[in-house]
C-alpha positions as CSV (number, residue, x, y, z in Angstrom):
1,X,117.9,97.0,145.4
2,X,119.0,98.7,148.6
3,X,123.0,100.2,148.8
4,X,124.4,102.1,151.4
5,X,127.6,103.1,150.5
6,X,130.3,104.7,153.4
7,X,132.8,107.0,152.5
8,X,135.2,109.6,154.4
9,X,137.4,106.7,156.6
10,X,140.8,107.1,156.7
11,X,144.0,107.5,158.5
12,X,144.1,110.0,161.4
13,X,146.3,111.5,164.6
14,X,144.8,111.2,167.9
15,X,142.6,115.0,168.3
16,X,141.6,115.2,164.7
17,X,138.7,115.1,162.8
18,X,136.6,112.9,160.3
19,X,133.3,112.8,158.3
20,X,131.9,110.0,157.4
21,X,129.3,109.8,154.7
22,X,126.4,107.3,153.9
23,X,124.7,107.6,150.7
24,X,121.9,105.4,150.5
25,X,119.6,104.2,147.6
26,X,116.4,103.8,149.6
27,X,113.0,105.0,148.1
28,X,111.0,107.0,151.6
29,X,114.9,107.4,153.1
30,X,113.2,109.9,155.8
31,X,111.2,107.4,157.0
32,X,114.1,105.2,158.3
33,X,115.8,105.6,161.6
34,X,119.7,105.4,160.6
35,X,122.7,104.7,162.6
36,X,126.4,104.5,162.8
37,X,127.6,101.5,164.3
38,X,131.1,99.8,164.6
39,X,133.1,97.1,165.3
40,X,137.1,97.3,166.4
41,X,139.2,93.8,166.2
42,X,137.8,91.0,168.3
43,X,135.4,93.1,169.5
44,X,131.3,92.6,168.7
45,X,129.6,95.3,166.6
46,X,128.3,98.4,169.1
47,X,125.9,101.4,168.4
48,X,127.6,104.5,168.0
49,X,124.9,106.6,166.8
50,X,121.3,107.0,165.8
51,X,118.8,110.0,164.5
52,X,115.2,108.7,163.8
53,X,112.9,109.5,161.3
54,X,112.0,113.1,163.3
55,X,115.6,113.5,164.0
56,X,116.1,112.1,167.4
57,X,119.6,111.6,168.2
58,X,120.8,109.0,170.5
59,X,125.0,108.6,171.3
60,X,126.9,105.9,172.8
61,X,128.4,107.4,176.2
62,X,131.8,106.7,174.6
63,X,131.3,109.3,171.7
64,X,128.6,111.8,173.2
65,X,130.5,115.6,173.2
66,X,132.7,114.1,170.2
67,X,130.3,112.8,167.5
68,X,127.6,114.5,165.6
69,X,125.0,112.5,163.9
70,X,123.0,114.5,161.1
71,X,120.8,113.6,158.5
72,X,119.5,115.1,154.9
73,X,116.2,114.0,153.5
74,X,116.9,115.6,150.2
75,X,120.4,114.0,149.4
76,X,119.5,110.4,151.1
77,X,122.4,110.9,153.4
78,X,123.4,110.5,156.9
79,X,126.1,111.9,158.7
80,X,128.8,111.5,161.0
81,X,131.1,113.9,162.2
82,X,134.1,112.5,164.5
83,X,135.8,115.2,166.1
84,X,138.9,114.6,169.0
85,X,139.4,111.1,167.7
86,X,140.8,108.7,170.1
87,X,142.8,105.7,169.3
88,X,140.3,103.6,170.7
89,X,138.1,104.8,168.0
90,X,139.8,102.6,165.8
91,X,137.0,100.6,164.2
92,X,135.1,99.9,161.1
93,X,132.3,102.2,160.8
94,X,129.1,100.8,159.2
95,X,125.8,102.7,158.4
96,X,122.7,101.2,159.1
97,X,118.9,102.1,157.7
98,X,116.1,100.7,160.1
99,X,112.0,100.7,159.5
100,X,109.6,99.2,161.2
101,X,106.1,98.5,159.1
102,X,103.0,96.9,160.5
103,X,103.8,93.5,159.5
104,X,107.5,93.9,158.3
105,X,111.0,95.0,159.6
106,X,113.3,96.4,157.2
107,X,117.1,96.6,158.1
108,X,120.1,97.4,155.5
109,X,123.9,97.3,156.2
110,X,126.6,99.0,154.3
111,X,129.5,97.4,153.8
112,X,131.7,99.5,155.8
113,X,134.4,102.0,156.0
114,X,137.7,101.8,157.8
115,X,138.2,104.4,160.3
116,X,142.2,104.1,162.1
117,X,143.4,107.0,164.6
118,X,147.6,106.6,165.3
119,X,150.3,108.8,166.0
C-alpha cells in the first residue's frame, strides 16, 4: 500500500522559512513526477510545485524566487523549501506522486500538512 506522509508545517512570521518533507512508500519512487500542491480556506486545491522523473521543475508564478522543489531517489523523498513566507501562503500543503504507464495512471495524495504564516 502507497503512504505519503508530510511533515515540517507549522506556525511561522511573515519572511521566514519552512521545509516541508514528503516521505513516500512507493516501490520505482524516481520514476514518479511529484508535486506540492495546496489548498487555503474556500479556496480550490492549486499546483505549487512539481520536479519530474529527470528533475524538471515547474513553479506556480506565486512561489517562483521563494520555493525550492528538490527530490532524493535514495531516501524516497521530495522536497520543499519555503523561504520569505507570505501570509497568503497560508494553506495546507499536500504532496502528490504522479505516473503515467501505458495503459494505467497512477496518482497518490498525502494527507496533508498545515502550513500558517502570522505575525
Amino acid at each position: 500500500q502507497v503512504h505519503l506522509v508530510e511533515s515540517g508545517g507549522g506556525l511561522v512570521q511573515p519572511g521566514e522559512s519552512l521545509r516541508l518533507s514528503c516521505a513516500a512508500s512507493i516501490s520505482s519512487f524516481g520514476l514518479y513526477a511529484m508535486g506540492w500542491y495546496r489548498q487555503a480556506p474556500g479556496k480550490q486545491r492549486e499546483l505549487v510545485a512539481s520536479i519530474t522523473s529527470g528533475s524538471v521543475t515547474n513553479y506556480a508564478d506565486s512561489v517562483k524566487g521563494r520555493f525550492t522543489i528538490s527530490r532524493d531517489n535514495a531516501k524516497n523523498t521530495v522536497y520543499l523549501q519555503m523561504n520569505s513566507l507570505k501570509s497568503e501562503d497560508t494553506a495546507v500543503y499536500y504532496c502528490n506522486a504522479d505516473r503515467t504507464l501505458t495503459t494505467s495512471h497512477l496518482m497518490y495524495w498525502g494527507q496533508g500538512t498545515q502550513v500558517t504564516v502570522s505575525s
